[in-house]
Biopython code that builds the backbone (N, CA, C, O; Angstrom):
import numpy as np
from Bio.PDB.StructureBuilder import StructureBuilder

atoms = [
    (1, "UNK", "N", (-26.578, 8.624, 14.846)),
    (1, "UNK", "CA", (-25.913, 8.359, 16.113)),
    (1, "UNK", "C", (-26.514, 9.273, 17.167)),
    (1, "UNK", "O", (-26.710, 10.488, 17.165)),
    (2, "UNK", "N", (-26.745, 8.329, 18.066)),
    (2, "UNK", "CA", (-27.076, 9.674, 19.068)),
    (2, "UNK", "C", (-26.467, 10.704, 19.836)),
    (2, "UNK", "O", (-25.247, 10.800, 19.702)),
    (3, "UNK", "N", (-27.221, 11.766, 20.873)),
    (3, "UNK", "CA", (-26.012, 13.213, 20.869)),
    (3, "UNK", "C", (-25.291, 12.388, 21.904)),
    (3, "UNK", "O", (-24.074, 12.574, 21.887)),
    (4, "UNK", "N", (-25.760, 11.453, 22.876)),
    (4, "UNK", "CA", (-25.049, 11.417, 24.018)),
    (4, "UNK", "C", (-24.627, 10.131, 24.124)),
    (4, "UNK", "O", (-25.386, 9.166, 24.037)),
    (5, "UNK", "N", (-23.264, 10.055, 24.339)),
    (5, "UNK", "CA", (-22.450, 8.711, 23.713)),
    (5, "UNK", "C", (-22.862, 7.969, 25.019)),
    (5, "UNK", "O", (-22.797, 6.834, 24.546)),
    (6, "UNK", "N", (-23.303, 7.733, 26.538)),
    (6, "UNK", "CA", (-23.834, 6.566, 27.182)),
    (6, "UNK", "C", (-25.293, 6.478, 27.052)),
    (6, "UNK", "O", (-25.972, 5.903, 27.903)),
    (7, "UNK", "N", (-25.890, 7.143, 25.807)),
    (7, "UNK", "CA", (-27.088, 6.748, 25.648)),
    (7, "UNK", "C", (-27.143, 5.168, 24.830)),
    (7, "UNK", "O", (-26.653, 5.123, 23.702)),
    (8, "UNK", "N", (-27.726, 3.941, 25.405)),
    (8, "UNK", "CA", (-28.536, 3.311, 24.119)),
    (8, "UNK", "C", (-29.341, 3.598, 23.032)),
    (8, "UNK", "O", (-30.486, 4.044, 23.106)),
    (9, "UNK", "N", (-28.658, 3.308, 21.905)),
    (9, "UNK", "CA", (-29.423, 3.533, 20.276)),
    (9, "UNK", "C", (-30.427, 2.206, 20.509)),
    (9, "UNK", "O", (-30.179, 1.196, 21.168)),
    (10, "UNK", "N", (-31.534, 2.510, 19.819)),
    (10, "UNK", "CA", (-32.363, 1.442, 19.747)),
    (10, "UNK", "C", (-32.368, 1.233, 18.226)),
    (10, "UNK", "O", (-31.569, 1.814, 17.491)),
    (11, "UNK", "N", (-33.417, 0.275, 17.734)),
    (11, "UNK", "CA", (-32.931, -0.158, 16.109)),
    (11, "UNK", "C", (-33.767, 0.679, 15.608)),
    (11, "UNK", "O", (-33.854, 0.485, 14.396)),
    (12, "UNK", "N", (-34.689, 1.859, 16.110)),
    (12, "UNK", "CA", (-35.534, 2.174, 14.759)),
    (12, "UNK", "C", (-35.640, 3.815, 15.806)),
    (12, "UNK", "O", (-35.886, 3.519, 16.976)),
    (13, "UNK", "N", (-35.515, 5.243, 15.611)),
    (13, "UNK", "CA", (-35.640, 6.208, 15.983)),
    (13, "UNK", "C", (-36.852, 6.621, 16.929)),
    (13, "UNK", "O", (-37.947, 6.308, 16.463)),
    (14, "UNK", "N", (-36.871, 7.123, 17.900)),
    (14, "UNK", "CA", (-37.865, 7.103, 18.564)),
    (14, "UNK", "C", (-39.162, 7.588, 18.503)),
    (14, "UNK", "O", (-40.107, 7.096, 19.120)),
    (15, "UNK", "N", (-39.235, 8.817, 17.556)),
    (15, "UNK", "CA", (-39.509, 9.060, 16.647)),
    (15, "UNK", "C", (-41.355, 8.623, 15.731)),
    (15, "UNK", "O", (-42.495, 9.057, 15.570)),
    (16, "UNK", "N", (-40.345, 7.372, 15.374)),
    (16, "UNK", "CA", (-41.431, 6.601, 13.948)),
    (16, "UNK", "C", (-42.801, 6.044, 15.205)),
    (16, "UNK", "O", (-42.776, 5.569, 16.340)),
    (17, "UNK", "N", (-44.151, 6.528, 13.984)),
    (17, "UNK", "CA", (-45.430, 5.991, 14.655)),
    (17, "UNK", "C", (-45.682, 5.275, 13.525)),
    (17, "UNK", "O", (-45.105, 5.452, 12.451)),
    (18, "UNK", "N", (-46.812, 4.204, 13.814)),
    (18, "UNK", "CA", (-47.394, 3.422, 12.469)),
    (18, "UNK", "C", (-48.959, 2.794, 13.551)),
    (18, "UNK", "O", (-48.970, 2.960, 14.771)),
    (19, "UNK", "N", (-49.801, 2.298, 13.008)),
    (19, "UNK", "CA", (-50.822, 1.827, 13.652)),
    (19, "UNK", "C", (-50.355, 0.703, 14.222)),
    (19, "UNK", "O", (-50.933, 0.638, 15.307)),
    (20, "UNK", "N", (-49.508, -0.385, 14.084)),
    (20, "UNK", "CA", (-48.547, -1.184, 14.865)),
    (20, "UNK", "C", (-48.555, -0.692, 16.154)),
    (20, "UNK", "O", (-49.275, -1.161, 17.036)),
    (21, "UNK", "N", (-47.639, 0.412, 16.340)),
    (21, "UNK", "CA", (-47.031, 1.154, 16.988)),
    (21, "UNK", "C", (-47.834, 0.837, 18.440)),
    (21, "UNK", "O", (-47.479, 0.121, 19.376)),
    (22, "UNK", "N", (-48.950, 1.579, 18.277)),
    (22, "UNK", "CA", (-49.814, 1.951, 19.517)),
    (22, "UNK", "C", (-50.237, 0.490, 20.263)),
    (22, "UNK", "O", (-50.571, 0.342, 21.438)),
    (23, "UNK", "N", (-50.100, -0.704, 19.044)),
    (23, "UNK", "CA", (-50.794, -2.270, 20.198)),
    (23, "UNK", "C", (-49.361, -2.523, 20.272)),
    (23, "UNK", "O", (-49.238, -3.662, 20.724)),
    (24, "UNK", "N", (-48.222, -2.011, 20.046)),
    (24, "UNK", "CA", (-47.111, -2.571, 21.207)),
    (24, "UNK", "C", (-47.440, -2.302, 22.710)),
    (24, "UNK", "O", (-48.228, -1.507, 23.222)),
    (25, "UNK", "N", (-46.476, -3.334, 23.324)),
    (25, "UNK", "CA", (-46.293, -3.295, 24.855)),
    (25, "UNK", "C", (-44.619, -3.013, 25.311)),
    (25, "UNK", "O", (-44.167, -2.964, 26.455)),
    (26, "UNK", "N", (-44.034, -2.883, 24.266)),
    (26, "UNK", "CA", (-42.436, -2.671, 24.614)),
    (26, "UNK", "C", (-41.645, -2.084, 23.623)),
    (26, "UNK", "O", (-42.188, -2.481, 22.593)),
    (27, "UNK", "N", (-40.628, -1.333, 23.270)),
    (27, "UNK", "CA", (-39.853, -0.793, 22.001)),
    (27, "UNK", "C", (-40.311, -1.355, 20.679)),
    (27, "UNK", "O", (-41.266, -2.054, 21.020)),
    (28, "UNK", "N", (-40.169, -1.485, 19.098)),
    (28, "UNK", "CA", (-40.154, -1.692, 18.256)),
    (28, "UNK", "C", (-38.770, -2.736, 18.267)),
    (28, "UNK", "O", (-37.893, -2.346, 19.039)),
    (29, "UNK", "N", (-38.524, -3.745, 17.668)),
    (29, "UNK", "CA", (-37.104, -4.360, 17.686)),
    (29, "UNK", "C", (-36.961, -4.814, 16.485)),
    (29, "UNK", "O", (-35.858, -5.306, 16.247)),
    (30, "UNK", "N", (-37.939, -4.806, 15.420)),
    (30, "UNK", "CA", (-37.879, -5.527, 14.098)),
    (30, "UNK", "C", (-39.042, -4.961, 13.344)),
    (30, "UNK", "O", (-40.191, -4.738, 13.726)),
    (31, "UNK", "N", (-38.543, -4.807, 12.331)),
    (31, "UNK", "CA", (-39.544, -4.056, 11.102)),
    (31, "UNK", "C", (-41.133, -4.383, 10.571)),
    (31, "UNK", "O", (-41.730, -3.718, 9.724)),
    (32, "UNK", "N", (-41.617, -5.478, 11.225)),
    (32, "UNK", "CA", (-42.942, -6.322, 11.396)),
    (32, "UNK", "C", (-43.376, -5.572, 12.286)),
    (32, "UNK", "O", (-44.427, -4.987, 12.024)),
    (33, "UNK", "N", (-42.903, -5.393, 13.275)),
    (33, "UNK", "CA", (-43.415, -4.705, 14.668)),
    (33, "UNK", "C", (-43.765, -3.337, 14.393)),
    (33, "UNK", "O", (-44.574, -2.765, 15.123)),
    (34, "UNK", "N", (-43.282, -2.809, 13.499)),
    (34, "UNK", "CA", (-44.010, -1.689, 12.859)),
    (34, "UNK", "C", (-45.310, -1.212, 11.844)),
    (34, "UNK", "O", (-46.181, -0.345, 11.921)),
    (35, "UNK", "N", (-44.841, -2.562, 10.576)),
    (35, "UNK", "CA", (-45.371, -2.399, 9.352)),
    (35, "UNK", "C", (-46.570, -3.161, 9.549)),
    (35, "UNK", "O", (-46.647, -4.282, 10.050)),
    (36, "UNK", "N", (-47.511, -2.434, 9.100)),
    (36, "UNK", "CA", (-48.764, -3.767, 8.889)),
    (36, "UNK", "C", (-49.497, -3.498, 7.025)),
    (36, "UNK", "O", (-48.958, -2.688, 6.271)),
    (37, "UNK", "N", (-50.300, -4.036, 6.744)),
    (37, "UNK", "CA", (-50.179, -3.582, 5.059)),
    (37, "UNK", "C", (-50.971, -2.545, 4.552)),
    (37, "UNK", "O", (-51.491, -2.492, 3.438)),
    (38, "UNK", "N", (-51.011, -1.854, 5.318)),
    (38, "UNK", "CA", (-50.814, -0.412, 4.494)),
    (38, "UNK", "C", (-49.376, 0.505, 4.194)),
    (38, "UNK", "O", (-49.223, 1.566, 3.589)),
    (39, "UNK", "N", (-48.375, -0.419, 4.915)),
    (39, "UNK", "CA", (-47.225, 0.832, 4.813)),
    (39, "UNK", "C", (-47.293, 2.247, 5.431)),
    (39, "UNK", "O", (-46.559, 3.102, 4.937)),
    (40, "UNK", "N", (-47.804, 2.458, 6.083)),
    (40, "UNK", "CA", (-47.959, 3.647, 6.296)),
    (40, "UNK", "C", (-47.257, 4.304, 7.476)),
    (40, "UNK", "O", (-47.947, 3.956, 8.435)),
    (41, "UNK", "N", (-46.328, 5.014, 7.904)),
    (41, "UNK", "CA", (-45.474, 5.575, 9.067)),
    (41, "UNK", "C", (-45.319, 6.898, 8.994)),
    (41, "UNK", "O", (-45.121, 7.540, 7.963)),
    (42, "UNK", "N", (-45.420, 7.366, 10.230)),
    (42, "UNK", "CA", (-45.122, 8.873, 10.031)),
    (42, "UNK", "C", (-44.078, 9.329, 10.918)),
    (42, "UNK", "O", (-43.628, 8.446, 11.647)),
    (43, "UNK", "N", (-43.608, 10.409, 11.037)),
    (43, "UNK", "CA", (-42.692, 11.418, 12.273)),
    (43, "UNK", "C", (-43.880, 11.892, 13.522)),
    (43, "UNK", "O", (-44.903, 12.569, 13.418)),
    (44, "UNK", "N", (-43.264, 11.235, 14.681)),
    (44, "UNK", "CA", (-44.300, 11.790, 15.406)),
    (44, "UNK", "C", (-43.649, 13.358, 15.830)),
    (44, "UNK", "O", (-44.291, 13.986, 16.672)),
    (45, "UNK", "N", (-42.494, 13.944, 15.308)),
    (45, "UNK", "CA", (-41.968, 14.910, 15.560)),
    (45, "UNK", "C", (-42.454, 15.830, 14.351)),
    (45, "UNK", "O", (-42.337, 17.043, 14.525)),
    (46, "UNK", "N", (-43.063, 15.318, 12.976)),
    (46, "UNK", "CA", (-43.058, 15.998, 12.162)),
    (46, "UNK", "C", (-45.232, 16.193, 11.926)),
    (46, "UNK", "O", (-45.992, 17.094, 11.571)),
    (47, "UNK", "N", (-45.351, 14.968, 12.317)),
    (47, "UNK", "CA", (-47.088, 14.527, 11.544)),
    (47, "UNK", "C", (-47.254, 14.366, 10.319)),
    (47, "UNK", "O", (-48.329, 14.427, 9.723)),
    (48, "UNK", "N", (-46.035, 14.118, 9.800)),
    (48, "UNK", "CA", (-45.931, 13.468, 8.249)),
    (48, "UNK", "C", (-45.320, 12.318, 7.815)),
    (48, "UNK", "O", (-44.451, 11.901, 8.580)),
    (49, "UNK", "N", (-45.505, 11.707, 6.860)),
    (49, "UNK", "CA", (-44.719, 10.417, 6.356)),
    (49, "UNK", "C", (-43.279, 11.186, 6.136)),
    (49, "UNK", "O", (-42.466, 10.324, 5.803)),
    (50, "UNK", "N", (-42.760, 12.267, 6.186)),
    (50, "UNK", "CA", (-41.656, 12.748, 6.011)),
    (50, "UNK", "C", (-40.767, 13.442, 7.447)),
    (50, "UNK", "O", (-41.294, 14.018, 8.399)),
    (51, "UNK", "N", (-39.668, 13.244, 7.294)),
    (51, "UNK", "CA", (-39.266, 13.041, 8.520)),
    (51, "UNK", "C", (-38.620, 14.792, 9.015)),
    (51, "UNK", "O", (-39.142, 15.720, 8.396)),
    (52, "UNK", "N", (-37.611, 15.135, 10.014)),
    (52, "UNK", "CA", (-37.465, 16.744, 9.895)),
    (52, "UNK", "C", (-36.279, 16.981, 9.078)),
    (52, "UNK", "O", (-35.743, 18.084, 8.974)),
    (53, "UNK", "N", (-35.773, 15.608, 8.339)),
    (53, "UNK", "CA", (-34.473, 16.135, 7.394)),
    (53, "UNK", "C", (-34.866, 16.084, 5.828)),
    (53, "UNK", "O", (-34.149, 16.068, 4.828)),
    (54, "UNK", "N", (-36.643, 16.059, 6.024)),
    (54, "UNK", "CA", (-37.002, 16.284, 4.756)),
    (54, "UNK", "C", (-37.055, 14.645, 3.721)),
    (54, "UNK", "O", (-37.032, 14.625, 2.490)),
    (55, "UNK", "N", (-37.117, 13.595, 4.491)),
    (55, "UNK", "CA", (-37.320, 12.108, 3.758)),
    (55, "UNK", "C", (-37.796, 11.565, 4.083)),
    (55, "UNK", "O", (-38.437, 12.132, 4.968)),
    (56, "UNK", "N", (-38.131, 10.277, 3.996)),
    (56, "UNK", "CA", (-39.328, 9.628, 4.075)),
    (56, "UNK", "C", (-39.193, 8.842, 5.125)),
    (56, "UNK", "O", (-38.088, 8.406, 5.448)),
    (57, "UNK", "N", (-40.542, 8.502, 5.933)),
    (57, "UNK", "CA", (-40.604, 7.959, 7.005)),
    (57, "UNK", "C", (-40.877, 6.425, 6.655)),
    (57, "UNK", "O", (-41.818, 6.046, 5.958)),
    (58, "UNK", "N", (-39.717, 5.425, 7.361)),
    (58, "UNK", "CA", (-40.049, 4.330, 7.256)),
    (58, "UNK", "C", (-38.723, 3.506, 8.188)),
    (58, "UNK", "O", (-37.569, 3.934, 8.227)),
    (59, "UNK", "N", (-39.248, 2.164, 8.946)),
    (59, "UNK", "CA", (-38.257, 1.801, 9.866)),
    (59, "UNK", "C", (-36.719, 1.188, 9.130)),
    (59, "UNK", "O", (-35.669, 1.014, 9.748)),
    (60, "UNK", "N", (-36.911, 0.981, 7.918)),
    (60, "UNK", "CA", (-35.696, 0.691, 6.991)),
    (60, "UNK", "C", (-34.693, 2.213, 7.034)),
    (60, "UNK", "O", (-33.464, 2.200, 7.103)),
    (61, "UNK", "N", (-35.450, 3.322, 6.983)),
    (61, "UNK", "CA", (-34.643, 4.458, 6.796)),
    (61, "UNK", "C", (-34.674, 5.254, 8.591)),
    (61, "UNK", "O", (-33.966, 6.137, 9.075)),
    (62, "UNK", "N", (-35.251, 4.849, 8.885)),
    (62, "UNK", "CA", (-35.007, 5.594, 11.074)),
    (62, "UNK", "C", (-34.452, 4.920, 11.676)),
    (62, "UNK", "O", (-34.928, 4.280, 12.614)),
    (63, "UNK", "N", (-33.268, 4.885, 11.286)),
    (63, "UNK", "CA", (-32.063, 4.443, 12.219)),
    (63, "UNK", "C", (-31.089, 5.202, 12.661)),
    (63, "UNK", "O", (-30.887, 6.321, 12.192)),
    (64, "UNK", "N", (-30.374, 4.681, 13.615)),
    (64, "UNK", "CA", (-29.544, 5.358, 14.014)),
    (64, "UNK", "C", (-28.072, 5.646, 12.900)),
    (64, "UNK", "O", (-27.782, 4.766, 12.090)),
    (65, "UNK", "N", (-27.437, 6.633, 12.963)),
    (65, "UNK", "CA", (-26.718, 6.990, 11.728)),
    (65, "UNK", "C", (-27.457, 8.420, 11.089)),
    (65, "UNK", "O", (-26.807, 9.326, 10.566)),
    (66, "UNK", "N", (-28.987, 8.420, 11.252)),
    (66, "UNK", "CA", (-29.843, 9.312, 10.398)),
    (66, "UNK", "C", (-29.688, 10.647, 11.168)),
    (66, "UNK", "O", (-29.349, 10.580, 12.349)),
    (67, "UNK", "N", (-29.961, 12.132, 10.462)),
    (67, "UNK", "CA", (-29.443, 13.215, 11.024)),
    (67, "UNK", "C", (-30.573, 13.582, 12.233)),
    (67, "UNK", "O", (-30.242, 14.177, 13.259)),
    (68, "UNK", "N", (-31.970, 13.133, 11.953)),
    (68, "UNK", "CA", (-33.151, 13.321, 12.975)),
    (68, "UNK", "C", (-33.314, 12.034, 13.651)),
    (68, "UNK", "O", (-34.488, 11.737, 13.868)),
    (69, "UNK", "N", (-32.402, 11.173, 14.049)),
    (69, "UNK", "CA", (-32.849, 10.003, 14.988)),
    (69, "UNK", "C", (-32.274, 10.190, 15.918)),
    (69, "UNK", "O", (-31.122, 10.578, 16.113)),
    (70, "UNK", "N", (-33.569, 9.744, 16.958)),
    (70, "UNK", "CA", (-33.524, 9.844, 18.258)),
    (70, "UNK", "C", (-33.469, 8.352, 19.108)),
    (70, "UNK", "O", (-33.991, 7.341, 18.638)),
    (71, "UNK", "N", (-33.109, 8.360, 19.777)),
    (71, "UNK", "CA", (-32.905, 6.763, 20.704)),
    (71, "UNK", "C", (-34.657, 6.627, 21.080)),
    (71, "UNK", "O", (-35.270, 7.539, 21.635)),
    (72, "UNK", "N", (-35.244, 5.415, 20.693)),
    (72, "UNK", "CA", (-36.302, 5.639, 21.621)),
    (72, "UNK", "C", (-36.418, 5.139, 23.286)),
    (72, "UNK", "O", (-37.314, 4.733, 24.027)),
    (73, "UNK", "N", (-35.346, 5.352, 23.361)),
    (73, "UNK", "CA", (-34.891, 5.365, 25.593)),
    (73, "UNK", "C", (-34.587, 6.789, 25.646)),
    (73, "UNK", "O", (-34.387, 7.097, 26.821)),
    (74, "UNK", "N", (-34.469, 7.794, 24.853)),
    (74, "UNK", "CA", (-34.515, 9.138, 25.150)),
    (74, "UNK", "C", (-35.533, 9.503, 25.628)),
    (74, "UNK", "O", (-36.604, 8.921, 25.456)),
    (75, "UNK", "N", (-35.341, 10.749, 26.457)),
    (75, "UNK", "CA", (-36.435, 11.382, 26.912)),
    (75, "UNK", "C", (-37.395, 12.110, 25.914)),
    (75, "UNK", "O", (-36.948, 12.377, 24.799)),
    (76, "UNK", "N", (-38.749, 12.469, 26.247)),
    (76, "UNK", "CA", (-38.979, 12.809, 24.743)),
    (76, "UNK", "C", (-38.543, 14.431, 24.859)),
    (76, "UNK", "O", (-37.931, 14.975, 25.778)),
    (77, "UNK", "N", (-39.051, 15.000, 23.653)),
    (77, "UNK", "CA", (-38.824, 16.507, 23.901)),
    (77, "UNK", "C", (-39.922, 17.551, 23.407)),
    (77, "UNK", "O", (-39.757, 18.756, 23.596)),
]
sb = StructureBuilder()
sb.init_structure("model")
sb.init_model(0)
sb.init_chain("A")
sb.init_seg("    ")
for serial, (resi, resn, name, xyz) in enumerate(atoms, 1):
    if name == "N":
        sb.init_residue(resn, " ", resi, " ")
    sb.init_atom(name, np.array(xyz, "f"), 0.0, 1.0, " ", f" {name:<3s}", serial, name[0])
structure = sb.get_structure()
C-alpha cells in the first residue's frame, strides 16, 4: 500500500525494470508489458533480481500490498 493515501497505486511497483520496460511509452498495466522470454526483472532501487525486502523481483510479486512498493506516479527518490 502506498505511504500516502491520495496517492494512485499502479498495478506493478514503480520500482520493477525488465528489457520490456525501456520500449514502453506509458506505465506497465499488465504482466506482458513487462515479461519478454527471458524472465528476467530487476529492482531499479536495488540492481538485483531481488527486491529491498530481500525477494524476488517479478511483476506477479511488485504489487501494491508489498513492504518495498512504490506507486509508479510517485516521485522517484
Amino acid at each position: 500500500m502506498s505511504s500516502n493515501p491520495t496517492e494512485f497505486e499502479t498495478p506493478f511497483c514503480g520500482e520493477i525494470r525488465s528489457k520490456k520496460y525501456f520500449m514502453l511509452d506509458t506505465l506497465p498495466s499488465e504482466t506482458s508489458d513487462l515479461m519478454d522470454p527471458s524472465g528476467h526483472c530487476w529492482c531499479h532501487h536495488t540492481q538485483q533480481p531481488i527486491g529491498p525486502d530481500g525477494l524476488h523481483v517479478l511483476p506477479d510479486l511488485c504489487r501494491p500490498g508489498r513492504v518495498c512498493y512504490r506507486s509508479g506516479l510517485s516521485p522517484s527518490t
